[in-house]
C-alpha positions as CSV (number, residue, x, y, z in Angstrom):
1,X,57.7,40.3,-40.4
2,X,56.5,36.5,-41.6
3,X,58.6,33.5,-42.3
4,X,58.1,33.4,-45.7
5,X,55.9,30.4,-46.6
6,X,58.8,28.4,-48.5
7,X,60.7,28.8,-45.2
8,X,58.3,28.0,-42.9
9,X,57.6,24.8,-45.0
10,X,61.1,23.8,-45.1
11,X,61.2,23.7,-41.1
12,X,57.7,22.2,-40.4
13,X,56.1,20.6,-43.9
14,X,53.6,21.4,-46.4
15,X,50.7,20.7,-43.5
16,X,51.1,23.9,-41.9
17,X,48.7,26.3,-44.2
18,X,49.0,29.5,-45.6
19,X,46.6,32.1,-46.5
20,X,46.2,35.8,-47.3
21,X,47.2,38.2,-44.6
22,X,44.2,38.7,-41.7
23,X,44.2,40.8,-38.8
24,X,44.0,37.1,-36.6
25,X,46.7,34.3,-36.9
26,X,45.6,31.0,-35.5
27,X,47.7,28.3,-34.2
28,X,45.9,25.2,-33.9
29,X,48.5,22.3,-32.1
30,X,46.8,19.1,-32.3
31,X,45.7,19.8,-35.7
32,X,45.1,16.2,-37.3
33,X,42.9,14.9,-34.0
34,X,39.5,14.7,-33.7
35,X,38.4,18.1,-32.7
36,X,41.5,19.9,-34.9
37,X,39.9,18.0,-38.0
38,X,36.2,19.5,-36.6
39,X,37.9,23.3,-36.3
40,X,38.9,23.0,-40.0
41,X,35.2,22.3,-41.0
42,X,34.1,25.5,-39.7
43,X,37.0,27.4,-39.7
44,X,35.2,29.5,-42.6
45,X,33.0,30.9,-39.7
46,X,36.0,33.2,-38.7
47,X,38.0,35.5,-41.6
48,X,41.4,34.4,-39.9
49,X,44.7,33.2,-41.5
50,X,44.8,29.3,-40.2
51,X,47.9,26.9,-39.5
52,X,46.3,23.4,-38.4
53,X,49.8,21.6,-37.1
54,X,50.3,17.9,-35.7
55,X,53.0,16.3,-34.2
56,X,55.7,15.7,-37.7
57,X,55.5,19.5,-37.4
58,X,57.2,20.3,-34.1
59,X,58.2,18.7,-31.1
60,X,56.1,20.1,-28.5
61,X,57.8,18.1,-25.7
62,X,60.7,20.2,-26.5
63,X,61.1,23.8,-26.1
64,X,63.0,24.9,-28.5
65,X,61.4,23.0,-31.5
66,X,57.9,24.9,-29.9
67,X,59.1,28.3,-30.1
68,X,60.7,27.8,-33.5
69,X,56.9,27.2,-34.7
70,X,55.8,30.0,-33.1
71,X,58.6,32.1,-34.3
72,X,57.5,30.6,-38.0
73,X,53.8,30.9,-37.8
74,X,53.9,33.9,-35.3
75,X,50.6,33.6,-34.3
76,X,47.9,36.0,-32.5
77,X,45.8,33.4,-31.3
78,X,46.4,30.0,-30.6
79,X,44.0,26.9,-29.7
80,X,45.8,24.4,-27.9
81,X,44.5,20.9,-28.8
82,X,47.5,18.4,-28.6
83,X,48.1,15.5,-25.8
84,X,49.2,12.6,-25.5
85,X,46.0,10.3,-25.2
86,X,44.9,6.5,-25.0
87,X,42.5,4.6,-23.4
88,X,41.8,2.7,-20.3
89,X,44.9,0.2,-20.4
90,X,47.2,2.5,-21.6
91,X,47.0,5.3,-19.3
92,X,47.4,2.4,-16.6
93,X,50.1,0.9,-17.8
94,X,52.1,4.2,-18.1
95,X,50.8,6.9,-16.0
96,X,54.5,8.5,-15.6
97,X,54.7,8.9,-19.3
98,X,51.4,10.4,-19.6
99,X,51.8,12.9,-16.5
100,X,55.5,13.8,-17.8
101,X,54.6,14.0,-21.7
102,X,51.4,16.1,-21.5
103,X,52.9,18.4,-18.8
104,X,55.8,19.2,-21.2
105,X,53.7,19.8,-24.0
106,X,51.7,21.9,-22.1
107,X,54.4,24.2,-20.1
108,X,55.8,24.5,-23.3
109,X,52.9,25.9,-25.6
110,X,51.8,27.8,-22.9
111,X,55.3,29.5,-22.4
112,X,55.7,30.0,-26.0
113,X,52.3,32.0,-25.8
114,X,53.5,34.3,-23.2
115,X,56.8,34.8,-25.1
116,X,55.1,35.5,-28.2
117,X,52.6,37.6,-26.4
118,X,49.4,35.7,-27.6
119,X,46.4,37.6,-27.0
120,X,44.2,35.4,-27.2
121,X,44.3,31.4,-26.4
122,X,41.9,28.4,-25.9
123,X,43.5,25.6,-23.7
124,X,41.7,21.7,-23.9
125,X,40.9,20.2,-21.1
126,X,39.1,17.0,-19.9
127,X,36.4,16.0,-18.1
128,X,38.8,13.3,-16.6
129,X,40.4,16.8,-14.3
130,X,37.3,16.5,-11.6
131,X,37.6,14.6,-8.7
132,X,36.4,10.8,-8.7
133,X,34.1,11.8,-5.8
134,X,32.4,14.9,-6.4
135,X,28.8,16.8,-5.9
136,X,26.8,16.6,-9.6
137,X,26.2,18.4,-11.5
138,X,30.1,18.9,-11.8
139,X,30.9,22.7,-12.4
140,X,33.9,24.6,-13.6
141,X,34.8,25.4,-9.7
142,X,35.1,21.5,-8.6
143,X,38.3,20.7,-10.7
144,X,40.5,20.9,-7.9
145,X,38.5,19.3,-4.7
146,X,39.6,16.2,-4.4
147,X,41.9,13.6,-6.4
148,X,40.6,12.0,-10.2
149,X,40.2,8.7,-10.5
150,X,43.0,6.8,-10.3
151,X,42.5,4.9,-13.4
152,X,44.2,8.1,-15.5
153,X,45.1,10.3,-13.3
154,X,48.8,10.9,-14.6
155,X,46.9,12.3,-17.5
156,X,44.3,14.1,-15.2
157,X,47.0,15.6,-13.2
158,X,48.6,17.2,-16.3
159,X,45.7,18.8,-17.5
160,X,44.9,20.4,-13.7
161,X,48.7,21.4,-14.4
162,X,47.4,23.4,-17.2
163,X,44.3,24.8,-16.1
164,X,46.8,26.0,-12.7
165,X,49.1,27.4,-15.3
166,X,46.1,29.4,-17.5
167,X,44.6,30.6,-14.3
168,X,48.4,32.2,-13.4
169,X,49.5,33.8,-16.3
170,X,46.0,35.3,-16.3
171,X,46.1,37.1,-12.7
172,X,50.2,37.5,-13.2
173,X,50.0,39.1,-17.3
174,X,46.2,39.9,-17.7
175,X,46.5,37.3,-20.7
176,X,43.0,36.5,-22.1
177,X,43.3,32.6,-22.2
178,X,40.7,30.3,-21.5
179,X,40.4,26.4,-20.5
180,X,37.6,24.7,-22.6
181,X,36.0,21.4,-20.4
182,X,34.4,19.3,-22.9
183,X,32.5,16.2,-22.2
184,X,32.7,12.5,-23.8
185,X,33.5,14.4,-27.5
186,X,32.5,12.6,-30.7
187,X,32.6,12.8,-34.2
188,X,34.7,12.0,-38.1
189,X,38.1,11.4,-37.6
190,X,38.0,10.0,-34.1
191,X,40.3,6.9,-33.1
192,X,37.9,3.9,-34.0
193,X,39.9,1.2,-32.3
194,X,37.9,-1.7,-30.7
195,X,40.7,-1.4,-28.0
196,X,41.6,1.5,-27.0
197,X,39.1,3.8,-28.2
198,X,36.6,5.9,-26.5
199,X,32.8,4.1,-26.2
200,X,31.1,6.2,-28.9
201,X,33.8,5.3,-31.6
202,X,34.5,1.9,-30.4
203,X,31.2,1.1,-30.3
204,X,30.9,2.0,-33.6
205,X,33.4,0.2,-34.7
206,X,32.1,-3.0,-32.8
207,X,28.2,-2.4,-34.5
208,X,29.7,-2.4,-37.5
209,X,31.7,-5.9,-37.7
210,X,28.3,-7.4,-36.2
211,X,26.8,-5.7,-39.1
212,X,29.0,-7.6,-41.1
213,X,29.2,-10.6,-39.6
214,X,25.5,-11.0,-39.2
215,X,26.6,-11.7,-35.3
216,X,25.3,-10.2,-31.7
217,X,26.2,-6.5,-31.3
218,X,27.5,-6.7,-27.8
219,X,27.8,-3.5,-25.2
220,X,30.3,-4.4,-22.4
221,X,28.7,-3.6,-18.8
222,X,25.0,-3.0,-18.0
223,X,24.0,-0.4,-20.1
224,X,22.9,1.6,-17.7
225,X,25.8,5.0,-16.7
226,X,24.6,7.9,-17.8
227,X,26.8,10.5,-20.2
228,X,26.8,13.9,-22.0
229,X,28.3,13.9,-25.3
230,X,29.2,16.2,-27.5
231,X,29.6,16.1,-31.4
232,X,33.2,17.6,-32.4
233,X,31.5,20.4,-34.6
234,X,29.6,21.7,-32.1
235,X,32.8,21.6,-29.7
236,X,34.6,23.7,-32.5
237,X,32.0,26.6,-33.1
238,X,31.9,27.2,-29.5
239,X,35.4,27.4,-29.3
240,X,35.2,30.0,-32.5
241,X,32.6,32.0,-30.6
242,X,34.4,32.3,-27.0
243,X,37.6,33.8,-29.1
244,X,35.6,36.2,-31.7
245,X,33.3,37.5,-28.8
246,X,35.7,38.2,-26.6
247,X,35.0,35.3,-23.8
248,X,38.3,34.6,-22.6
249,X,38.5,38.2,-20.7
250,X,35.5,36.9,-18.5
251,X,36.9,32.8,-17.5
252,X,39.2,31.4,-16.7
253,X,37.6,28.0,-17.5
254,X,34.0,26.9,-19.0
255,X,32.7,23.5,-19.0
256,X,31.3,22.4,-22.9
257,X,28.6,19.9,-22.9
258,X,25.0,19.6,-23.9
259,X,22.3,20.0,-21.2
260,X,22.2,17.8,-18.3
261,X,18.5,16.6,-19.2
262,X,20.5,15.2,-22.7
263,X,22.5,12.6,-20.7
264,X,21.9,9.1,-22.1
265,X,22.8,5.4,-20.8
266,X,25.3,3.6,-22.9
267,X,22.5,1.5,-23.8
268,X,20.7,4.0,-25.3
269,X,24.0,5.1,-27.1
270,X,24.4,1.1,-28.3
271,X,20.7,1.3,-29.5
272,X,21.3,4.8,-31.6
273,X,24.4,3.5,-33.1
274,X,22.5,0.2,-34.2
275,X,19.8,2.6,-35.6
276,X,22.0,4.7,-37.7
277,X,23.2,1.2,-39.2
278,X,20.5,-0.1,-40.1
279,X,21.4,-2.9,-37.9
280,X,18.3,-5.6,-37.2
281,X,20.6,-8.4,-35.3
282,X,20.6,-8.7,-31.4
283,X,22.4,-6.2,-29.4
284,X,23.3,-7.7,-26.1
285,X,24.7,-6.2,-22.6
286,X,27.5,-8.1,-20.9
287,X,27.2,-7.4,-17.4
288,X,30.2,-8.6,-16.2
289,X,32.5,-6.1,-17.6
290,X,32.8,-3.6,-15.1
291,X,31.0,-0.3,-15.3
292,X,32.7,2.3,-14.7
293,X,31.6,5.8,-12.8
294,X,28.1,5.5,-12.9
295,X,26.8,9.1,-13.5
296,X,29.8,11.9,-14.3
297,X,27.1,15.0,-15.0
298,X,28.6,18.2,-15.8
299,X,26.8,21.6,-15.7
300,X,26.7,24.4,-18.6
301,X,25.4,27.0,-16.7
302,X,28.3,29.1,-17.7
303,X,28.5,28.3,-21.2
304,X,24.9,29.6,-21.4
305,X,25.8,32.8,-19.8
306,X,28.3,33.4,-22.2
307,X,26.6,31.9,-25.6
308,X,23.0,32.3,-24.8
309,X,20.7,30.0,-25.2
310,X,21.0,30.2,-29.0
311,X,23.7,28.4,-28.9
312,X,22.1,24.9,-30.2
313,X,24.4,21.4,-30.1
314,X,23.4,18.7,-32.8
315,X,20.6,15.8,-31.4
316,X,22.9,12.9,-31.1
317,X,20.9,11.2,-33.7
318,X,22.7,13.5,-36.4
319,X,25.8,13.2,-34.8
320,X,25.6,9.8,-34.8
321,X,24.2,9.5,-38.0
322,X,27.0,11.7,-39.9
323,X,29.6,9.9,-37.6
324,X,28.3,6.4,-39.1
325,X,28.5,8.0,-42.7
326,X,31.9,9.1,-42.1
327,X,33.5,5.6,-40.6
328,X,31.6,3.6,-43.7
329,X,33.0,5.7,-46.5
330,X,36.4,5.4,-45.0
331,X,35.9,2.2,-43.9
332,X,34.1,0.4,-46.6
């Protein structure tokens, strides 16, 4: 039996999505951010009945408001994709709110899962879970070997939290669930603030007022720390293809990232960013803003063993390039 759709809609809105009856039922929490937009792109790559929900449909820091959505949209699979989040200042202003929110949300999904008896899940995770010290490339076995850096770690500390909790209800209840690592993600509908939002999008942002202005594009820092990023599309077919081929049986957690040859400095990023605009002006590095970690490279070793090397991620020209398209039409 299905909550009827008027039902359903009269308890969580008209966002939650309705579709002919399929053998899957995907819950998708987190459903209005940055990688939730990216899922419904390609959603059409899997036959599956979708409910993309955000935070006006349930309150996932309650328990009760969490299992009446999953009573409503009683799904078989669910991809779990909301958090709290902010940026640098933020997470040190409030780390007990970020520790305490996150880990709520996240006890509570997950033990809505086991309740409803998902088969099949996808947990997001962070990069920001390894240790601030720690042998590169960074691999799916390092999460837990030494603290994150302290800058976030309330946040950090919550997702470990939920990688602990995936890992036990898989050895306790044979539950196929998986923990998805992605690097520095990009892509449409990301949080373009110039103050708290991540470097790809803020620098966009900030190329595009020089743009404008006809002023000095300026990076903060040297230029030089190398990342991995990966375009939010690319991030949402490889989650598509560890649920449809049956991935989540074999890890508990895989690390999602281009190779570790593709790492670029945030100059180089600055310099892409200014190409996709069209931008001619001077871009300048401030060296004294601080840095950062210099080098954070992850491995996908096991990604490749369970996607093959067919698996191909967009150059991060394109990305870049359909990112800039995107944040002009809304923008402009």
């Amino acid at each position: 039996y299905r909550l009827p759709r008027a039902i359903a809609r009269s308890h969580f809105g008209s966002s939650l999505e309705f579709h002919v009856m399929c053998d899957d039922v995907v819950l998708v929490t987190g459903g209005r951010g940055l990688v939730g937009r990216a899922l419904q792109a390609v959603k059409d790559r899997w036959d599956a009945e979708w409910h993309f929900v955000h935070s006006g449909d349930a309150d996932l820091t309650d328990l009760a408001s969490t299992h009446t959505l999953f009573e409503a949209v009683k799904p078989t699979v669910v991809i779990h994709l909301a958090a709290r989040v902010g940026g640098l200042f933020a997470n040190m202003a409030d780390q007990i709110g970020f520790f305490e929110q996150n880990l709520a949300i996240n006890q509570n999904v997950v033990k809505c899962c086991h309740a409803h008896d998902v088969a099949r899940a996808i947990f997001c995770l962070s990069t920001c879970v390894f240790p601030a010290v720690v042998e590169l490339p960074m691999n799916e076995k390092h999460i837990h070997e030494g603290p994150p850096h302290p800058s976030n770690e309330g946040y950090a500390y919550s997702k470990r939290m939920l990688e602990c909790l995936v890992r036990y209800y898989r050895q306790a209840h044979q539950r196929e669930w998986l923990c998805v690592i992605p690097t520095n993600i990009y892509g449409p509908h990301d949080n373009f603030s110039l103050q708290d939002g991540h470097v790809v999008p803020a620098l966009i942002h900030k190329c595009y007022v020089a743009s404008r202005d006809q002023t000095a594009f300026t990076v903060a820092g040297s230029g030089k720390p190398l990342r991995q990023f990966v375009y939010s599309e690319d991030l949402a077919r490889a989650i598509i293809s560890f649920l449809q081929k049956d991935h989540c049986k074999k890890n508990s957690s895989v690390i999602v990232c281009p190779d570790d040859g593709d790492e670029l400095s945030i100059e180089e990023v600055a310099s892409t960013i200014a190409g996709a605009f069209g931008f001619s002006g001077a871009v300048e590095l401030d060296p004294s803003r601080a840095d950062g970690i210099f080098r954070k490279t992850a491995s996908n070793l096991e990604l490749r063993r369970l996607l093959g090397e067919e698996f191909r991620f967009t150059s991060f020209a394109d990305g870049i390039s359909k990112t800039v398209e995107w944040f002009r039409d809304k923008t402009l």
